[in-house]
C-alpha positions as CSV (number, residue, x, y, z in Angstrom):
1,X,26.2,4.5,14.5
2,X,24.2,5.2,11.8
3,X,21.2,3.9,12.9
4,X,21.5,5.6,16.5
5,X,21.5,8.7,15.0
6,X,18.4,8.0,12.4
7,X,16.4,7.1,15.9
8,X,17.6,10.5,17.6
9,X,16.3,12.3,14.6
10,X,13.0,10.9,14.2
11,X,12.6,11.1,18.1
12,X,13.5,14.5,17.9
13,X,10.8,15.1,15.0
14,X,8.3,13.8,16.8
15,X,8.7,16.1,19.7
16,X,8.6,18.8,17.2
17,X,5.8,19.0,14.7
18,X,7.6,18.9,11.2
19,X,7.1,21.2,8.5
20,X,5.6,18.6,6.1
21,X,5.3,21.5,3.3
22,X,9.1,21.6,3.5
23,X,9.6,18.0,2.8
24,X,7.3,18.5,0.3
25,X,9.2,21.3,-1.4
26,X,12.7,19.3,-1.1
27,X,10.8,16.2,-2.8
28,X,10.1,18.5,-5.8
29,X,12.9,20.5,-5.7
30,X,15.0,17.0,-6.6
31,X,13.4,16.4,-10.0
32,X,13.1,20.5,-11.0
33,X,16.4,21.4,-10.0
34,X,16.3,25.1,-12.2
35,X,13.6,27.1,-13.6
36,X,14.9,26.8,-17.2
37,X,16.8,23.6,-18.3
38,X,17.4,21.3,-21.3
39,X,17.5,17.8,-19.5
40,X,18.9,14.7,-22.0
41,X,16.7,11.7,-20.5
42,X,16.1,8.3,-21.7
43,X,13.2,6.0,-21.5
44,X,13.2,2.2,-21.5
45,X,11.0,-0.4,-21.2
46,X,11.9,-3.6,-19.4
47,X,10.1,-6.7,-18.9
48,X,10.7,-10.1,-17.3
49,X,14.0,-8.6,-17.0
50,X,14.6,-7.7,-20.6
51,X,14.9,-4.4,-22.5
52,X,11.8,-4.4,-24.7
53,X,11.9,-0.8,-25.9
54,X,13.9,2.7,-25.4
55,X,13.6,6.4,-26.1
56,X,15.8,9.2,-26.2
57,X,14.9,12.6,-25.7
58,X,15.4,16.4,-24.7
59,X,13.4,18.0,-22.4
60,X,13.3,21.9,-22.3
61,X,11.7,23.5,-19.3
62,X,10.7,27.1,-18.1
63,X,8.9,27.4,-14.7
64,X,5.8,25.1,-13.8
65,X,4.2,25.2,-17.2
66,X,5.8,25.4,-20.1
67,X,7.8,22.3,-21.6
68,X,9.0,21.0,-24.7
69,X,9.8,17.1,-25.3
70,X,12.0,16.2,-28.3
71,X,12.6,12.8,-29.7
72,X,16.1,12.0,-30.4
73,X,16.5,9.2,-33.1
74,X,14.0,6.2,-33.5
75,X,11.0,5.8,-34.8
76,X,9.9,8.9,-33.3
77,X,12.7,10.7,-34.6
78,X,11.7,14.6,-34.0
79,X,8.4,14.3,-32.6
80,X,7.8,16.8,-30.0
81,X,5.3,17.2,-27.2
82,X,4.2,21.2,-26.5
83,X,3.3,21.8,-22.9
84,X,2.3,25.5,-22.4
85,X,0.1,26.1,-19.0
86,X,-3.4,23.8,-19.4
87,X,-2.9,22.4,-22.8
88,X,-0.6,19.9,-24.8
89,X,0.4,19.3,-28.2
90,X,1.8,16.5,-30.3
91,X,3.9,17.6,-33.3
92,X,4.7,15.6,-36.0
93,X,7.7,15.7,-38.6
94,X,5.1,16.7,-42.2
95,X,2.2,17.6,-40.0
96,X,0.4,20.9,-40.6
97,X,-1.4,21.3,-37.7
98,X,-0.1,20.2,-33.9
99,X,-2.5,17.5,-31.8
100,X,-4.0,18.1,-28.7
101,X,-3.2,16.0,-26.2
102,X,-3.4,15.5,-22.5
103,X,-1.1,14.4,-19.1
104,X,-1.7,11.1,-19.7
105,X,0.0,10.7,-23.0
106,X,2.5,7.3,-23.1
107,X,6.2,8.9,-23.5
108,X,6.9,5.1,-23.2
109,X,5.7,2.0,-21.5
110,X,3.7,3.0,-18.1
111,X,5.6,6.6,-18.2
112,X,3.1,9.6,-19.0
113,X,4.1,13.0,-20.2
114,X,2.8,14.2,-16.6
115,X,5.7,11.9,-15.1
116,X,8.2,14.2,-16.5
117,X,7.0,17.7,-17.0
118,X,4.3,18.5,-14.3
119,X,4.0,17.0,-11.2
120,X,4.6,19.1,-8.1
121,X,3.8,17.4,-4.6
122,X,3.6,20.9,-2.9
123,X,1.9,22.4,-5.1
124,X,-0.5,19.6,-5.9
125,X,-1.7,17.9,-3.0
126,X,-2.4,18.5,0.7
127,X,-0.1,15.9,3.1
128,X,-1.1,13.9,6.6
129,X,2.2,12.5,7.9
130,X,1.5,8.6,9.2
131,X,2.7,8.0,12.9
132,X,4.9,4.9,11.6
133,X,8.0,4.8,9.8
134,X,8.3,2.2,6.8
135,X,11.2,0.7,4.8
136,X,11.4,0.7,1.0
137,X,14.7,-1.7,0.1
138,X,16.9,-0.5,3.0
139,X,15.6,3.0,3.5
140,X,13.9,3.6,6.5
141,X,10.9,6.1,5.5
142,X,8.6,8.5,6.6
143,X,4.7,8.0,5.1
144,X,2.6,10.8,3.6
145,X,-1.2,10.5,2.3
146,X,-1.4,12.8,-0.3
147,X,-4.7,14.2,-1.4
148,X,-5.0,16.3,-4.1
149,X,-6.2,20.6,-4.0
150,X,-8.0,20.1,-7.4
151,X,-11.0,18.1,-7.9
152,X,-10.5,17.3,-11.2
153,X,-6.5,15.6,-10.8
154,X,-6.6,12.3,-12.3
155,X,-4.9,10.7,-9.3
156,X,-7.1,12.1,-6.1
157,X,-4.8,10.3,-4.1
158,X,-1.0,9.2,-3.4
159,X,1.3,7.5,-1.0
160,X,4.5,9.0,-0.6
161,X,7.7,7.4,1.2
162,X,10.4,10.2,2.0
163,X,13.9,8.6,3.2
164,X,14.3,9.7,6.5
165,X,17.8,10.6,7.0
166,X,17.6,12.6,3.6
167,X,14.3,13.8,3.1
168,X,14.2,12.3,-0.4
169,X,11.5,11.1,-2.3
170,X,11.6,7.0,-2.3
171,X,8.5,5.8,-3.4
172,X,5.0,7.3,-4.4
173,X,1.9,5.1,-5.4
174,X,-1.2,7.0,-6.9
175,X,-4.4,5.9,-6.9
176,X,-7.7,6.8,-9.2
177,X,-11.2,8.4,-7.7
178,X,-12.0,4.7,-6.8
179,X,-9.3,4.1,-4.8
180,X,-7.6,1.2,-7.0
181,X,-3.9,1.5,-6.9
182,X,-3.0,2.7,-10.5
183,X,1.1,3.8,-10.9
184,X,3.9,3.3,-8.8
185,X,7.6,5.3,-9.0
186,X,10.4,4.5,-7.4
187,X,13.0,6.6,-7.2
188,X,16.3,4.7,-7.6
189,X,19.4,6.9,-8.4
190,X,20.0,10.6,-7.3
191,X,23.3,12.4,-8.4
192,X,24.5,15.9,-7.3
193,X,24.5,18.9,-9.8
194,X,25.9,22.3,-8.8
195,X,25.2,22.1,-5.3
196,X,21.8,20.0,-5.1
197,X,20.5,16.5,-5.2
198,X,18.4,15.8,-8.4
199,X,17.1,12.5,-9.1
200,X,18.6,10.7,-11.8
201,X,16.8,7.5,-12.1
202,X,13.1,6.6,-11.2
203,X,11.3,3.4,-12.7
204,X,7.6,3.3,-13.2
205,X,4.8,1.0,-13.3
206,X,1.7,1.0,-14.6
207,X,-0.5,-1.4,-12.1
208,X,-3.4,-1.3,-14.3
209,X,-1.9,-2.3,-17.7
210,X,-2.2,-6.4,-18.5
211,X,1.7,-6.5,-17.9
212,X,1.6,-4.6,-14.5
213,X,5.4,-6.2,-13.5
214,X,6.6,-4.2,-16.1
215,X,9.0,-1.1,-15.7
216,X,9.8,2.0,-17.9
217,X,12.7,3.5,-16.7
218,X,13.2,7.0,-16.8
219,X,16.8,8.0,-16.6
220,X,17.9,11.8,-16.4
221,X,21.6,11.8,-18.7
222,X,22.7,15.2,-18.3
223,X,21.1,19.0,-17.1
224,X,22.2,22.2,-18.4
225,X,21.1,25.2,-17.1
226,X,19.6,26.9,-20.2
227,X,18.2,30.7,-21.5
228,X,15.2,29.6,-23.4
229,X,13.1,32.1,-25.7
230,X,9.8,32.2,-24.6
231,X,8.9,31.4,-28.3
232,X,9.8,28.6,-28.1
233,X,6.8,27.4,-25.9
234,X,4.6,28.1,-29.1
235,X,4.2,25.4,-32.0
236,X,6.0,26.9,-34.0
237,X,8.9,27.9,-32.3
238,X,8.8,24.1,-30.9
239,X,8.8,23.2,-34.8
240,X,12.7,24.7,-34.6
241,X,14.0,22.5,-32.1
């Protein structure tokens, strides 16, 4: 029954042009659930089917550009990572002076600071929906090419899979100015929080590392809706956290 009524919906959207931008907007809207939050995540790296690493952390967010990561115990016990519009920080427990750094920081393994503070498909890239549908595991899929608005994004180009039924993000694959596939998330585990679908769970892979079947899983513990003090988006009010 199920399946009958997946095929009446994607007959139905192809006699209707869909609103790609909209699917777009639900994709993101799944991974920035509220403008100002304090997400508890984990990171951890698996290979061969073993745990070879992990990494706790807070994340506190306000709008599009402003973010603070905060290491939770381990070696990188209180490190932080400043995000505030264009430009990045490192900050160090004993350090005078923060580091600039960019997107493509490790957090862990193949995940990037960009992977959990700034990527926005609507925003980003322009979408051309494919005429096919394709499965990822047992999710039948719509197919967008992404290319990226801005000239300068590191990935010009992505592949993203939306589950049909849901309009969830399943898969993306981005790909550098050459065209060589370079990182792959899958998006594994969603959960519902106050009314909305937020995803919970997404593992990563860097294709272009020497150990490409590796995985850094990115899991998203707990989100609190938060009132955060605009100072804090400064080095030193990200010194306080």
């Amino acid at each position: 029954m199920r399946g009958f009524c997946l095929s009446l919906l994607l007959a139905a959207s192809a006699a209707t042009p869909p609103d790609v931008q909209k699917w777009l907007e639900r994709a993101d809207a799944t991974r920035n659930a509220f403008d100002e939050a304090v997400i508890s995540a984990r990171a951890t790296e698996v290979a061969d089917g073993k745990v070879t690493g992990s990494a706790d952390f807070d994340i506190y967010t306000k709008g599009r550009d402003r973010g603070v990561v905060v290491f939770r115990g381990g070696k990188n016990d209180g490190r932080k990572i400043l995000t505030s519009g264009d430009h990045m920080w490192l900050i160090v427990p004993g350090a005078k002076n923060p580091l600039p750094i960019t997107p493509n920081q490790r957090l862990m393994g193949g995940a990037a600071i960009g992977d959990v503070a700034r990527l926005r498909f609507s925003e980003d890239f322009n979408a051309t929906l494919r005429p096919e549908t394709e499965r990822v595991d047992s999710r039948v899929c719509r197919v967008l090419d992404l290319a990226a608005k801005s000239a300068g994004a590191p990935f010009p180009r992505a592949v993203l899979w939306l589950d049909a039924a849901e309009t969830l993000p399943a898969r993306v694959l981005f790909s550098l100015p050459s065209g060589k596939a370079a990182k792959e998330v899958t998006f594994t585990k969603f959960s519902r929080l106050s009314g909305r679908t937020v995803v919970s769970e997404m593992e990563i892979r860097d294709l272009l590392s020497a150990d490409s079947h590796a995985i850094t899983r990115l899991e998203y513990l707990d989100y609190r809706r938060a009132r955060i003090d605009d100072a804090v988006f400064t080095p030193e009010g990200a010194r306080g956290l």
